[in-house]
N, C-alpha and C positions, 0 to 999 in steps of 0.2 A: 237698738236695732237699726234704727238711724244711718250710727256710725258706722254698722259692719254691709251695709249697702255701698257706701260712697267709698269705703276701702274695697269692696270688691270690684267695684267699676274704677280705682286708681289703680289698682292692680292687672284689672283686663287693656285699661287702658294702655300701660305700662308694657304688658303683653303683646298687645297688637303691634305698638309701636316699636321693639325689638323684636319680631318674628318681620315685620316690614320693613328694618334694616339687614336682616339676616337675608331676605330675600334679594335685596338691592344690592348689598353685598356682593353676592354671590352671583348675581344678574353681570354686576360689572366685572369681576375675575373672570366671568367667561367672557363678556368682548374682549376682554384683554386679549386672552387667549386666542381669540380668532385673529384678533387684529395683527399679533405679533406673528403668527402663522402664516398669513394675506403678505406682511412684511418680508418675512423670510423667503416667501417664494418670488416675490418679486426684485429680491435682492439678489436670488438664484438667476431669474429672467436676465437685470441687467448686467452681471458678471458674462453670463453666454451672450448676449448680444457682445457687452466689450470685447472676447477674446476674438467673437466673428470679425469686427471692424478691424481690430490686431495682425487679423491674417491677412482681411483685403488691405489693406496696408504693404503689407510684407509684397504680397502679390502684386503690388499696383509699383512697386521699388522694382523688382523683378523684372518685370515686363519693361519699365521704359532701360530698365541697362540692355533689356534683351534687342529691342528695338530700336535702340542706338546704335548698337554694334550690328544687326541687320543694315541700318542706314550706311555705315560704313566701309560694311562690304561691297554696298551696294554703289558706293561712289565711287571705290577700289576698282569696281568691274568696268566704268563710265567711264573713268581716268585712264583704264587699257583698253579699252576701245576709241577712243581719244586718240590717247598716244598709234597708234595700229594704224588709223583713218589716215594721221599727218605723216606718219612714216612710209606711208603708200602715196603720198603724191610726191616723195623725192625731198619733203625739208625738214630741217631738224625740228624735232621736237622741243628741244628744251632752251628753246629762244625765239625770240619776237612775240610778234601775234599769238604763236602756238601754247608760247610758256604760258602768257597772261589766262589764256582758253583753262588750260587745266590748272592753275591756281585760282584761278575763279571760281571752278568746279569744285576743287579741295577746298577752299572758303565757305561756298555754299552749303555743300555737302557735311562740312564738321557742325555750320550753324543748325543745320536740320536735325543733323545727330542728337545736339546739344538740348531739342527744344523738345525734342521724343524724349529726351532724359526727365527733363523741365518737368513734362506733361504728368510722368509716370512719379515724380517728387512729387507734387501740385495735390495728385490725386491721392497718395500716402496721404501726405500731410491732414487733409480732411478725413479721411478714414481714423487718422492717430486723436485726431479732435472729435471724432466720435465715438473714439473707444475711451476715451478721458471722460468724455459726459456721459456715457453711461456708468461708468465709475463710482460717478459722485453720489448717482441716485440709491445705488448698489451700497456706501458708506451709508448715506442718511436712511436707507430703510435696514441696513442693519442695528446704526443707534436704535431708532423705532421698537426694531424687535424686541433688543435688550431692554429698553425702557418699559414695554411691554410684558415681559417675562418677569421683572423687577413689578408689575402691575404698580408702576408709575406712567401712567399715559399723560404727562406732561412734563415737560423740560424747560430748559433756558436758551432762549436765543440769544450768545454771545457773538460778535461782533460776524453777523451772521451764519453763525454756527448753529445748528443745536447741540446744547451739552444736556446732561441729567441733573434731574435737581439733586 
Protein backbone atom coordinates (compact mmCIF):
# COMPACT_ATOMS: atom_id res chain seq x y z
CA UNK A 1 0.00 0.00 0.00
CA UNK A 2 3.19 1.79 0.49
CA UNK A 3 4.13 1.42 -3.04
CA UNK A 4 0.94 2.45 -4.62
CA UNK A 5 1.05 6.06 -2.53
CA UNK A 6 4.70 7.06 -3.59
CA UNK A 7 3.55 5.99 -7.38
CA UNK A 8 0.62 8.08 -7.14
CA UNK A 9 2.47 11.09 -5.93
CA UNK A 10 5.48 10.31 -8.79
CA UNK A 11 2.77 10.25 -11.09
CA UNK A 12 0.84 13.66 -9.74
CA UNK A 13 4.14 14.70 -9.59
CA UNK A 14 5.06 13.84 -13.05
CA UNK A 15 1.53 15.54 -13.77
CA UNK A 16 2.05 18.84 -12.41
CA UNK A 17 5.34 19.06 -13.81
CA UNK A 18 4.00 18.59 -17.63
CA UNK A 19 0.75 20.60 -17.22
CA UNK A 20 3.53 23.44 -16.07
CA UNK A 21 5.50 23.07 -19.14
CA UNK A 22 2.25 22.97 -21.24
CA UNK A 23 1.48 26.15 -19.63
CA UNK A 24 4.96 27.82 -20.13
CA UNK A 25 4.83 26.64 -23.29
CA UNK A 26 2.06 28.13 -24.48
CA UNK A 27 2.85 31.34 -22.26
CA UNK A 28 5.78 31.70 -24.49
CA UNK A 29 4.06 31.01 -28.24
CA UNK A 30 1.98 33.82 -27.31
CA UNK A 31 4.83 36.46 -26.58
CA UNK A 32 6.13 35.28 -29.47
CA UNK A 33 3.21 36.12 -31.05
CA UNK A 34 2.85 39.62 -29.72
CA UNK A 35 6.30 40.34 -30.21
CA UNK A 36 6.58 39.43 -33.94
CA UNK A 37 3.26 41.43 -34.35
CA UNK A 38 4.96 44.82 -32.18
CA UNK A 39 7.91 43.85 -34.99
CA UNK A 40 5.90 44.00 -37.81
CA UNK A 41 4.27 47.01 -37.26
CA UNK A 42 7.09 48.78 -36.41
CA UNK A 43 8.79 47.66 -39.48
CA UNK A 44 5.63 49.15 -41.24
CA UNK A 45 6.38 52.45 -39.10
CA UNK A 46 9.94 52.54 -40.49
CA UNK A 47 9.36 51.75 -44.10
CA UNK A 48 6.66 55.09 -44.04
CA UNK A 49 9.06 57.06 -42.24
CA UNK A 50 11.92 55.96 -45.04
CA UNK A 51 9.64 56.74 -48.03
CA UNK A 52 8.64 60.36 -46.15
CA UNK A 53 12.64 61.21 -46.00
CA UNK A 54 12.75 59.76 -49.93
CA UNK A 55 10.30 62.49 -50.83
CA UNK A 56 11.87 65.25 -48.67
CA UNK A 57 14.82 64.47 -50.39
CA UNK A 58 13.47 64.44 -53.78
CA UNK A 59 11.80 67.77 -52.74
CA UNK A 60 14.87 69.28 -51.23
CA UNK A 61 16.91 68.39 -55.08
CA UNK A 62 13.89 70.29 -56.48
CA UNK A 63 13.77 73.34 -54.92
CA UNK A 64 17.60 74.22 -54.97
CA UNK A 65 17.53 73.45 -59.06
CA UNK A 66 14.49 75.70 -58.70
CA UNK A 67 16.23 78.26 -56.79
CA UNK A 68 19.29 78.35 -58.82
CA UNK A 69 17.55 79.16 -61.81
CA UNK A 70 15.45 81.88 -59.80
CA UNK A 71 19.12 83.19 -59.00
CA UNK A 72 19.90 83.28 -62.42
CA UNK A 73 17.29 84.99 -63.74
CA UNK A 74 17.67 87.09 -61.33
CA UNK A 75 21.25 88.24 -62.15
CA UNK A 76 20.08 88.02 -65.97
CA UNK A 77 17.68 90.95 -64.99
CA UNK A 78 20.74 93.05 -62.76
CA UNK A 79 23.15 92.34 -65.75
CA UNK A 80 20.18 94.46 -68.11
CA UNK A 81 19.84 96.89 -65.89
CA UNK A 82 23.69 97.19 -65.78
CA UNK A 83 23.97 97.22 -69.10
CA UNK A 84 20.80 99.96 -69.72
CA UNK A 85 22.46 102.43 -66.58
CA UNK A 86 26.03 102.37 -68.75
CA UNK A 87 24.44 102.61 -71.99
CA UNK A 88 22.59 105.86 -70.85
CA UNK A 89 25.67 107.75 -69.73
CA UNK A 90 27.03 107.48 -73.55
CA UNK A 91 29.88 104.53 -72.94
CA UNK A 92 30.19 101.29 -74.21
CA UNK A 93 29.26 98.54 -72.27
CA UNK A 94 31.32 95.89 -73.16
CA UNK A 95 34.79 97.42 -72.20
CA UNK A 96 36.67 98.95 -69.36
CA UNK A 97 35.39 99.44 -66.09
CA UNK A 98 31.95 98.64 -67.39
CA UNK A 99 32.96 95.05 -68.69
CA UNK A 100 34.65 94.13 -65.34
CA UNK A 101 31.12 95.68 -63.51
CA UNK A 102 29.08 92.91 -65.15
CA UNK A 103 31.56 90.08 -65.23
CA UNK A 104 31.84 90.51 -61.76
CA UNK A 105 28.12 90.40 -61.46
CA UNK A 106 27.98 87.09 -63.80
CA UNK A 107 30.79 85.65 -61.37
CA UNK A 108 28.97 86.56 -58.30
CA UNK A 109 25.62 85.69 -59.50
CA UNK A 110 26.58 81.99 -60.94
CA UNK A 111 28.57 81.37 -57.46
CA UNK A 112 25.14 82.27 -55.68
CA UNK A 113 23.28 80.17 -58.05
CA UNK A 114 25.80 77.36 -57.41
CA UNK A 115 25.53 77.42 -53.60
CA UNK A 116 21.33 77.46 -53.74
CA UNK A 117 22.17 74.27 -55.65
CA UNK A 118 24.75 73.31 -52.98
CA UNK A 119 22.14 73.97 -50.18
CA UNK A 120 19.24 72.13 -51.84
CA UNK A 121 21.96 68.83 -52.46
CA UNK A 122 23.34 69.19 -48.76
CA UNK A 123 19.76 69.04 -47.52
CA UNK A 124 18.89 65.74 -50.00
CA UNK A 125 21.76 64.20 -48.93
CA UNK A 126 20.68 64.04 -45.06
CA UNK A 127 17.20 63.24 -45.95
CA UNK A 128 18.71 60.09 -48.40
CA UNK A 129 20.79 59.22 -44.90
CA UNK A 130 17.61 59.11 -43.14
CA UNK A 131 15.76 57.37 -45.36
CA UNK A 132 18.69 54.64 -45.40
CA UNK A 133 18.51 54.54 -41.33
CA UNK A 134 15.22 53.90 -41.27
CA UNK A 135 15.67 51.12 -43.61
CA UNK A 136 17.83 49.19 -41.60
CA UNK A 137 15.61 49.29 -38.57
CA UNK A 138 12.70 48.32 -40.94
CA UNK A 139 15.23 44.99 -42.19
CA UNK A 140 16.12 44.01 -38.58
CA UNK A 141 12.51 44.08 -37.17
CA UNK A 142 11.40 42.32 -40.03
CA UNK A 143 14.18 39.43 -39.23
CA UNK A 144 12.70 39.81 -35.62
CA UNK A 145 9.24 39.07 -36.94
CA UNK A 146 10.25 35.96 -38.93
CA UNK A 147 12.31 34.76 -36.16
CA UNK A 148 9.26 35.25 -34.16
CA UNK A 149 6.78 33.57 -36.20
CA UNK A 150 9.37 30.71 -36.55
CA UNK A 151 8.82 31.05 -32.30
CA UNK A 152 12.78 31.25 -32.43
CA UNK A 153 13.15 34.49 -30.30
CA UNK A 154 16.77 34.07 -30.58
CA UNK A 155 19.33 34.38 -33.31
CA UNK A 156 23.16 34.93 -34.11
CA UNK A 157 25.02 38.04 -34.32
CA UNK A 158 27.24 37.48 -37.30
CA UNK A 159 29.69 40.11 -37.98
CA UNK A 160 27.08 42.39 -36.75
CA UNK A 161 24.19 41.06 -38.23
CA UNK A 162 21.50 39.26 -36.80
CA UNK A 163 21.01 36.02 -38.65
CA UNK A 164 18.57 32.89 -37.33
CA UNK A 165 19.74 30.16 -35.70
Amino acid sequence: MGFETATWLLLGSIAAGTAGSVVSTVAGLNQADAQSKAAEQNAQVARQNAALAEEEARQARREGHENKLKKRQEVAGLIGTQRAQQGASGALADSGSFMDTILDTVDKGEADAMALERQGMDIAYSKDMEAWNYGRPSEEFQIRHFAFRRHEPFGQCRDGRFQLV
